[in-house]
Biopython code that builds the backbone (N, CA, C, O; Angstrom):
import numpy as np
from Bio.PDB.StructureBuilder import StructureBuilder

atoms = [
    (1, "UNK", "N", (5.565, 9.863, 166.319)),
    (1, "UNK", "CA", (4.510, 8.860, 166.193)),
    (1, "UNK", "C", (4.136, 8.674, 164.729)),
    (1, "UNK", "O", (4.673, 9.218, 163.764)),
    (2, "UNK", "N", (2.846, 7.581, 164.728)),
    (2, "UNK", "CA", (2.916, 7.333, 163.538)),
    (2, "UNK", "C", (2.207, 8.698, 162.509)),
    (2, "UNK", "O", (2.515, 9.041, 161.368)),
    (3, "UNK", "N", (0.983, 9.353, 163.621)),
    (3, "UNK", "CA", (0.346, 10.404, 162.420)),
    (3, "UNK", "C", (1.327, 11.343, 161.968)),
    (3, "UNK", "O", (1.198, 11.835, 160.846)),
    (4, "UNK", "N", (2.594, 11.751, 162.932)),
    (4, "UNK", "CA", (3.372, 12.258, 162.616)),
    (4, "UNK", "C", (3.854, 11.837, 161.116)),
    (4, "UNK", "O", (3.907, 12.775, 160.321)),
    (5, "UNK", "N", (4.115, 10.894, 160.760)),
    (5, "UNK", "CA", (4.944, 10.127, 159.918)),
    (5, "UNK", "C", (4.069, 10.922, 158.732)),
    (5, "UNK", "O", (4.384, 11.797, 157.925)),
    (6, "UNK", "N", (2.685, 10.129, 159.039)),
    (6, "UNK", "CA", (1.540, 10.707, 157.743)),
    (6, "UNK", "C", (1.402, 12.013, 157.297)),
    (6, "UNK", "O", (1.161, 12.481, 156.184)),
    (7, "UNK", "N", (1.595, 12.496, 158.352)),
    (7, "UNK", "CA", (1.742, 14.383, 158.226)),
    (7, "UNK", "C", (2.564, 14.778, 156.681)),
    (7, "UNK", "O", (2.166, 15.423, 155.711)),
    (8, "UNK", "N", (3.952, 14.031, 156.972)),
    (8, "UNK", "CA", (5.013, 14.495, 156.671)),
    (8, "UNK", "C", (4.961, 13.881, 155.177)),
    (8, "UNK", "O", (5.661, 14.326, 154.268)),
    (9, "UNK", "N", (4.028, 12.780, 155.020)),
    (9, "UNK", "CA", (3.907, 11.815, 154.186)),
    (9, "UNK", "C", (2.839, 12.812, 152.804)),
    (9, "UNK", "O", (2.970, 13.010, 151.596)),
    (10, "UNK", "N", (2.106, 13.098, 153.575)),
    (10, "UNK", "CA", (0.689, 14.170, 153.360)),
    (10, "UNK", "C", (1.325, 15.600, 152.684)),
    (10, "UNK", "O", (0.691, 16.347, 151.938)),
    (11, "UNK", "N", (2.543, 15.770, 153.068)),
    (11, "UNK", "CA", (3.127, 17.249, 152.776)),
    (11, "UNK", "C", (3.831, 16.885, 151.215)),
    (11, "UNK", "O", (3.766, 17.476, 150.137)),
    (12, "UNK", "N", (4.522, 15.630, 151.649)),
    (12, "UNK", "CA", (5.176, 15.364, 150.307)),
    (12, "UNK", "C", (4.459, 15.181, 149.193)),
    (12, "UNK", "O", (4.977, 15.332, 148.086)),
    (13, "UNK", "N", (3.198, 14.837, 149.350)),
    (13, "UNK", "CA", (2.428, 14.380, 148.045)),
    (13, "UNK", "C", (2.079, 15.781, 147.555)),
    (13, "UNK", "O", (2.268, 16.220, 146.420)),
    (14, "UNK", "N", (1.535, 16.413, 148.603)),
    (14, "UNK", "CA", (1.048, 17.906, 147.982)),
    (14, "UNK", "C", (2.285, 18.857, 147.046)),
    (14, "UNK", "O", (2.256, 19.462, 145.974)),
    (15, "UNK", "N", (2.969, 18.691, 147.733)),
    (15, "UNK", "CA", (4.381, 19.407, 147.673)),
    (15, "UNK", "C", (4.723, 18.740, 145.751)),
    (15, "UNK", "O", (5.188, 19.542, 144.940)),
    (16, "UNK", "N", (4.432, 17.374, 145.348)),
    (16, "UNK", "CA", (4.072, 16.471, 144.597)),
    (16, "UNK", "C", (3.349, 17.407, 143.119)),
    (16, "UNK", "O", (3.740, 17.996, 142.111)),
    (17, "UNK", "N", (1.707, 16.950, 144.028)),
    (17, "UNK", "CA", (1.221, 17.722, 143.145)),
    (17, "UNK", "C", (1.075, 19.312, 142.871)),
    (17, "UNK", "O", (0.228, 19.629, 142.036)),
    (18, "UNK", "N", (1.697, 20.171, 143.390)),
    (18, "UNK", "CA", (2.262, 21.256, 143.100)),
    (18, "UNK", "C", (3.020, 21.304, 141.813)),
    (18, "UNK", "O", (2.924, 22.011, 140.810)),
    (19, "UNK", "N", (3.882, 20.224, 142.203)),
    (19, "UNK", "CA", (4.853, 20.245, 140.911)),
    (19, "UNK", "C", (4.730, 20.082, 139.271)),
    (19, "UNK", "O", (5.396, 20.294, 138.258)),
    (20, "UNK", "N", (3.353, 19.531, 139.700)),
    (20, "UNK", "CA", (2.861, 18.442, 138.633)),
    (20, "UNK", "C", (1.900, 19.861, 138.179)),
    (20, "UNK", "O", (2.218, 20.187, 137.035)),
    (21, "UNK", "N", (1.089, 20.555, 138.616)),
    (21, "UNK", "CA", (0.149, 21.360, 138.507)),
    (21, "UNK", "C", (0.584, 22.850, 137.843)),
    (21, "UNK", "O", (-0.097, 23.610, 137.154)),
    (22, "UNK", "N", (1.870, 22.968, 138.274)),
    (22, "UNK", "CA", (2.791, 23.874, 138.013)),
    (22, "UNK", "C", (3.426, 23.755, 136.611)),
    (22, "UNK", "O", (3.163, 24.663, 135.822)),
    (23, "UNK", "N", (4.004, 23.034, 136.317)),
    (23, "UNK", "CA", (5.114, 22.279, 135.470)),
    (23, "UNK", "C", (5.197, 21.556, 134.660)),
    (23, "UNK", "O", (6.118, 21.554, 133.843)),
    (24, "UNK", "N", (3.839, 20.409, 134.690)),
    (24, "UNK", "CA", (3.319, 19.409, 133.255)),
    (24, "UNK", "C", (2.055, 19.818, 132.853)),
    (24, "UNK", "O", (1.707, 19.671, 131.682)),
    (25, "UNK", "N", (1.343, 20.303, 133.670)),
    (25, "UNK", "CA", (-0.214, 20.553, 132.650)),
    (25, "UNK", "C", (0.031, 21.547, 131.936)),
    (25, "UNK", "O", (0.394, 20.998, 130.896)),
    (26, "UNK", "N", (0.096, 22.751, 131.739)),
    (26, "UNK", "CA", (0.759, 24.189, 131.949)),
    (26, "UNK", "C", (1.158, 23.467, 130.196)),
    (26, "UNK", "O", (0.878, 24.247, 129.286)),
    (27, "UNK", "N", (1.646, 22.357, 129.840)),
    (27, "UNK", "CA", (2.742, 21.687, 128.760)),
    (27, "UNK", "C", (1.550, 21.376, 127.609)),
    (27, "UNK", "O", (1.684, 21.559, 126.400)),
    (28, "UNK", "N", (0.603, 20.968, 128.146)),
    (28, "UNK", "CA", (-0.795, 20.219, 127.648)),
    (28, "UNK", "C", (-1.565, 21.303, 126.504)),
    (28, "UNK", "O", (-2.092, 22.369, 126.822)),
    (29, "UNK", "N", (-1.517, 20.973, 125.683)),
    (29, "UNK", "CA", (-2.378, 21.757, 124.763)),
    (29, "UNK", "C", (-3.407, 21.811, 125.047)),
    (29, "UNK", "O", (-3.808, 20.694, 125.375)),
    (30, "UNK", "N", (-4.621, 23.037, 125.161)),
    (30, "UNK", "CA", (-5.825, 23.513, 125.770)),
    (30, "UNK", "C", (-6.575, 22.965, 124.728)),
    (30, "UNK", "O", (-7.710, 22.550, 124.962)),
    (31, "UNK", "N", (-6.040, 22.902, 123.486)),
    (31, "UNK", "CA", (-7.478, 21.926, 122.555)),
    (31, "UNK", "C", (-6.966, 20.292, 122.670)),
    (31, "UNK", "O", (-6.846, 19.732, 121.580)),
    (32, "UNK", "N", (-6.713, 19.630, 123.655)),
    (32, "UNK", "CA", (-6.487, 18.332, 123.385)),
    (32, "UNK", "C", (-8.183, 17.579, 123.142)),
    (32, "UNK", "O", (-9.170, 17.725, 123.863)),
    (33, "UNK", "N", (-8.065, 16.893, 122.068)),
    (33, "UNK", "CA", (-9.392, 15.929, 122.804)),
    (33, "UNK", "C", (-9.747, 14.547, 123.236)),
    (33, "UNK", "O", (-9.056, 13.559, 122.989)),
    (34, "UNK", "N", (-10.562, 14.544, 123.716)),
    (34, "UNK", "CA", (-10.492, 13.371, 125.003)),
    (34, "UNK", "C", (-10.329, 12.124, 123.638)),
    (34, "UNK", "O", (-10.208, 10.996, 124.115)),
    (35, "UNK", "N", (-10.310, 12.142, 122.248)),
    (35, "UNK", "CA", (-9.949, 10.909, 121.681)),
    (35, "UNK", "C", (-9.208, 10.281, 121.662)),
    (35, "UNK", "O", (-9.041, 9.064, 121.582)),
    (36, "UNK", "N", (-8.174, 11.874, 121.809)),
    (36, "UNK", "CA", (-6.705, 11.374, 121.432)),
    (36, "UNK", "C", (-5.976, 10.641, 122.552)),
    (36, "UNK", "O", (-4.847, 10.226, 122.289)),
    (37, "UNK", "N", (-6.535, 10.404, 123.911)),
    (37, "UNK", "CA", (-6.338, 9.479, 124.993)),
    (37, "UNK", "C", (-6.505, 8.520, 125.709)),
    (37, "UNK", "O", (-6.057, 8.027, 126.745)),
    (38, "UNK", "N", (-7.624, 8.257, 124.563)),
    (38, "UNK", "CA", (-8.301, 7.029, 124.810)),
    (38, "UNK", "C", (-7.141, 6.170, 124.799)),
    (38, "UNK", "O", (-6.164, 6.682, 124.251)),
    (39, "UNK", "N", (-6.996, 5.125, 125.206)),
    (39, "UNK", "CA", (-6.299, 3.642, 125.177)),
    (39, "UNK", "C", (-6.734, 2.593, 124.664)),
    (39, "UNK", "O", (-7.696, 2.055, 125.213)),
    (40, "UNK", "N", (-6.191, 2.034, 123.538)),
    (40, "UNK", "CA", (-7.079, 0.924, 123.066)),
    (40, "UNK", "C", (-5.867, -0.374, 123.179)),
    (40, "UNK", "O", (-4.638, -0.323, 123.142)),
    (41, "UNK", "N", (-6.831, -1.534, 123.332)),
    (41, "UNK", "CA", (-5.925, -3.028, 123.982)),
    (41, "UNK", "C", (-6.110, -4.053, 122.762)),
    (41, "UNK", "O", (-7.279, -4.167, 122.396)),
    (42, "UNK", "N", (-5.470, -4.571, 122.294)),
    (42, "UNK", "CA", (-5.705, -5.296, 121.165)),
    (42, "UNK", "C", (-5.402, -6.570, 121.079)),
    (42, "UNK", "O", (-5.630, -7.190, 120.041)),
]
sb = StructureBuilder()
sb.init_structure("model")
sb.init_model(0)
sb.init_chain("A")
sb.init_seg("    ")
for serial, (resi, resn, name, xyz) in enumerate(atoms, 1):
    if name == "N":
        sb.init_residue(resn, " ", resi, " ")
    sb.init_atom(name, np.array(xyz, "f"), 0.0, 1.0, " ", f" {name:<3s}", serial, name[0])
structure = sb.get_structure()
C-alpha cells in the first residue's frame, strides 16, 4: 500500500541524513561564521 511506500520513502531520507551528519558536517570548520554564508544577490 501506499503508507507502505512512505515508510520506505521515510527510511531513505533518514538513512540520507545519516550520511550527511556523519560525513559533511564533521568537514565544516567549528569557527565558521554565520558571515561567511550569507548570500548576497546583486
Amino acid at each position: 500500500m501506499a503508507t507502505d511506500e512512505l515508510v520506505r520513502l521515510r527510511t531513505n531520507l533518514n538513512s540520507i541524513d545519516n550520511e550527511i551528519l556523519e560525513h559533511i558536517l564533521p568537514e565544516v570548520p567549528a569557527d565558521n561564521d554565520d558571515a561567511e554564508l550569507e548570500v548576497t544577490t546583486g
